[in-house]
Phi, psi and omega in degrees: 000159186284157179286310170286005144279337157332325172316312179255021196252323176277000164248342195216132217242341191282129154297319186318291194267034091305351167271323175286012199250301158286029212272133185046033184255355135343251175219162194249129149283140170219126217254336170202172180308148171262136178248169211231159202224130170260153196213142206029226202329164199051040166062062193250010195099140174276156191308295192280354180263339183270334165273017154287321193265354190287145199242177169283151201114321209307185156212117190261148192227105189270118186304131136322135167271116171301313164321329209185076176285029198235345220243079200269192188244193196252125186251016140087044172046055174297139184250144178257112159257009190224165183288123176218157158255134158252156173214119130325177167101345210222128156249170230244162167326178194261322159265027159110199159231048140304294176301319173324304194109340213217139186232004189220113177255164186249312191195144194309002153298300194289298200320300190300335172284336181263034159114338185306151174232155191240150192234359149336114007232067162253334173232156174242170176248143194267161129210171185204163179199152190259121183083330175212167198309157168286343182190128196240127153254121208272140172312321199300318168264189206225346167210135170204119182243145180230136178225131173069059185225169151241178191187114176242113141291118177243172190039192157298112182266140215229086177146204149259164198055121144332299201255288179255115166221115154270104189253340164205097189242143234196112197030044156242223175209099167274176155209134156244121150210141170088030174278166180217135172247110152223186167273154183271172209282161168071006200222141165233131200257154191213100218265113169332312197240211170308137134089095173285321174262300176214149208198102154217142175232111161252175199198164135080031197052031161326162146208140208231115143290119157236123194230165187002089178214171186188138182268132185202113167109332184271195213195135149176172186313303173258188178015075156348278161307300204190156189200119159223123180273118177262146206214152165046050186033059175266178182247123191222149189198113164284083169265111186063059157218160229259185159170112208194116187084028192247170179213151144228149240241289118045158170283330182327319175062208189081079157332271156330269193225154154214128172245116186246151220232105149252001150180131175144190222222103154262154183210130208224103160229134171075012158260153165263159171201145187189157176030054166245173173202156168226089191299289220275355192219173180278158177070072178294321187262357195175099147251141166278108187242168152240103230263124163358141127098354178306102198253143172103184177284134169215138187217130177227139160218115162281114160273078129096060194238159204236113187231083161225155183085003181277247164149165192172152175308356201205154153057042171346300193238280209246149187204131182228149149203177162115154165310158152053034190238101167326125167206130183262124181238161196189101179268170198197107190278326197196148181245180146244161183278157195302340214275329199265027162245357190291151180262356193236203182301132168225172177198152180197130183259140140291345133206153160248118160236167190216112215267089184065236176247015150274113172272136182284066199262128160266155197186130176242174176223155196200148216057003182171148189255132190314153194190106177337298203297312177221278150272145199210192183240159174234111137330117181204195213228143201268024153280325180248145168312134147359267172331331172247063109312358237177156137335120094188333196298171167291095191342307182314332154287339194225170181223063222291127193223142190257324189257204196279189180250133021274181165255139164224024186277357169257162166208163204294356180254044194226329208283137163309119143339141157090327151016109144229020202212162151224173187219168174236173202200136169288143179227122173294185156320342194238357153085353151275170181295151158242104182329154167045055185216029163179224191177163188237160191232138189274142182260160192283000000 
C-alpha cells in the first residue's frame, strides 16, 4: 500500500472506511496520451471556442499571462459537454503560440519542445466571467479533472455556481486539484442561488474529489464557498482544502460550505474552514443537512479537519441536521510511512525537485539492493495504475531502474498531461510490480 495511505489505515482498522478514506487518493485514470489544445495569453485561443472544439479525451491548457499571472482570461460562460482536462501552470512560448506553429500537440513532449514552459503548481491559469458561472457542466459529462487553475466570478451571478456548476451529473468522476474559486481583488461577486465558487448535484455513484484548493472570499445565498447535493451513493472527498472568508446570505447558511448528503459518502481531511459567516443561517463554517424523506447510507468523516473562528444565528462552525445521517470526527497527530513497518523488499520516493525540465527523485529502499538481474525498482507518473506499472502492462508507462538516488530518467517532456505525482514499485526479475512496496510523491 502507498504511504499515504497509510495514513489512513493506522487511524481506522475497519475496511470498509478504508477503502473510503483512500478513494481516488492513488492515481487518475488515463486511458490513453492526451492530446492537448491551448487556450488564453499569448494568443493561444479563446477559451469557450477551444472547448467548442476539444473532442473526448483532449486536455485544453489555460495559459499563465506572463505579464501578470494573477490576470485570467474571460471564458464566455463556456459550457464542458465531454470528458476533458483543463491543467493551468504553462506559460505560452516567449512569441505567443504563434511562434509554436501550432495550437494542437499529440503530446507533452511536442508541447515542452516548442517552447512552453510549465510553472505548476505555483502559479495557475485563470478564468473568470460576468453574470453567469465561468464553466457550466453539462450532464453529458462523465470525467473531468482541473488542475492548476483559479476561477473569479464577477459581478452578480444569476443561478448556481460562481466559478463552476454541475446541477446535474450522474455517475460521474471529478477531480480539482491545486484550483482556487475566489473573488477578484475590487469585486465582491455575489452569487443568486448556491455555491459561490461550485454548485454540483451529483447521482448515480458519482465521486468528486478537491484536493489542495482553496475557496476565498465568495458569496452567495447558501454555501458561501461551495454548495453540493450527493445522490446515489455518490463520494465527494475534501482533501487539504482551504475554505476561508465566504459568506451566505441566505436562511440556507453554510458560510463556508454546504453539503446536503442524501445518500452517499463524505469525507473532509486535512482541512480549514475559518473566518466565513451565515448571518441568516446554521453553519458559518460548513452545513451539513440531510433532507427530509432521504433514504440510504449517508456517512461524513471529518479527519484532522479545522472548523474554527466563523460565525452564524445558529451552529457558528458546524451545523448537522437530518434523519439518518452519520458523522465521524476524528483527529489524528502524526503517521509513519508504511515502508518502515513493511516485512519484506520496499521503495519510497523522498522529495522530488526538478533541475531544468529534469526531475530529480531522491528515493531509499529497504531489503534488498537494486539489481537488474533481480529486484529493482519501477517509476511511473500517477496516471497509470499501480498494477500496469510492470509486466504485463505497457513499457511506456513505467521506467525500470537499477541504480542510485536520485533517480532522473523522467524529465517533464515524459509527464502525461494531468500528472501530479510520481510514484515507485518494488519490480521482480521478470520486471512485474510487487503490490503495496512504495509510495508516491508530489511533483514541483
Amino acid at each position: 500500500m502507498f504511504s499515504h495511505q497509510l495514513r489512513s489505515t493506522r487511524l481506522l482498522a475497519v475496511p470498509l472506511i478504508l477503502a473510503l478514506m483512500v478513494a481516488g487518493l492513488v492515481w487518475t485514470p488515463e486511458a490513453a496520451a492526451r492530446r492537448a489544445r491551448t487556450s488564453g495569453a499569448g494568443g493561444c485561443g479563446q477559451f469557450r471556442d477551444v472547448v467548442g472544439a476539444a473532442v473526448d479525451g483532449d486536455a485544453i491548457v489555460v495559459m499563465v499571462d506572463p505579464s501578470d499571472p494573477e490576470f485570467g482570461r474571460n471564458s464566455e460562460s463556456a459550457t464542458i459537454t465531454t470528458t476533458l482536462l483543463l491543467e493551468g501552470g504553462w506559460l505560452p512560448p516567449p512569441g505567443g503560440c504563434a511562434a509554436a506553429g501550432n495550437v494542437v500537440f499529440n503530446s507533452e513532449a511536442a508541447f515542452v519542445d516548442a517552447g512552453f514552459t510549465f510553472t505548476a503548481p505555483a502559479q495557475r491559469g485563470g478564468l473568470f466571467n460576468f453574470g453567469e458561472p465561468v464553466v457550466t457542466l453539462a450532464p453529458t459529462v462523465k470525467n473531468l479533472d482541473v488542475l492548476h487553475v483559479f476561477f473569479e466570478p464577477q459581478g452578480g451571478v444569476t443561478g448556481d455556481g460562481g466559478g463552476v456548476s454541475g446541477p446535474a451529473l450522474n455517475g460521474a468522476r471529478l477531480r480539482f486539484e491545486n484550483v482556487i474559486f475566489r473573488n477578484d481583488e475590487g469585486d465582491t461577486p455575489d452569487v443568486s442561488g448556491r455555491g459561490g465558487g461550485l454548485f454540483l448535484a451529483i447521482d448515480g455513484g458519482s465521486n468528486v474529489t478537491i484536493r489542495n484548493s482553496r475557496f476565498s472570499g465568495l458569496r452567495a445565498e447558501s454555501g458561501g464557498g461551495f454548495e453540493i447535493d450527493v445522490r446515489g451513493d455518490s463520494t465527494l472527498t475534501l482533501d487539504r482544502v482551504t475554505v476561508t472568508n465566504n459568506t451566505a446570505d441566505g436562511a440556507g447558511g453554510g458560510g463556508g460550505g454546504r453539503i446536503r448528503l442524501f445518500s452517499g459518502t463524505v469525507i473532509i481531511r486535512d482541512s480549514v474552514f475559518s473566518g466565513n459567516g451565515a448571518p441568516a443561517g446554521a453553519g458559518g463554517g460548513l452545513r451539513i443537512e440531510r433532507p427530509a424523506g432521504a433514504t440510504g447510507k449517508a456517512e461524513v468523516w471529518l479527519i484532522n479537519t479545522v472548523i474554527a473562528g466563523n460565525n452564524a444565528s445558529s451552529g457558528a462552525n458546524l451545523s448537522q441536521s437530518g434523519s439518518g445521517l452519520t458523522m465521524y470526527q476524528v483527529n489524528r497527530a502524526g503517521f509513519l510511512p508504511l515502508v518502515t513497518g513493511a516485512s519484506g523488499p520496499a521503495a519510497a520516493i523522498t522529495g522530488i525537485t526538478r533541475t531544468g525540465n529534469t526531475y530529480n527523485v531522491a528515493f531509499t529502499t529497504s531489503g534488498f539492493t537494486p539489481q537488474m538481474s533481480g529486484l529493482h525498482v519501477h517509476f511511473f507518473f500517477d496516471t497509470v495504475p499501480p498494477d500496469q506499472a510492470g509486466v504485463p502492462a505497457d513499457p511506456a508507462g513505467w521506467y525500470m531502474y537499477a541504480g542510485s538516488s536520485p533517480f532522473t530518467g523522467f524529465s517533464l517532456r515524459d509527464r502525461p498531461f494531468g500528472a501530479t505525482q510520481m510514484c515507485i514499485l518494488v519490480a521482480n526479475p521478470d520486471h512485474s510490480v510487487i503490490p503495496n512496496t512504495g509510495n508516491c510523491g508530489a511533483l514541483p
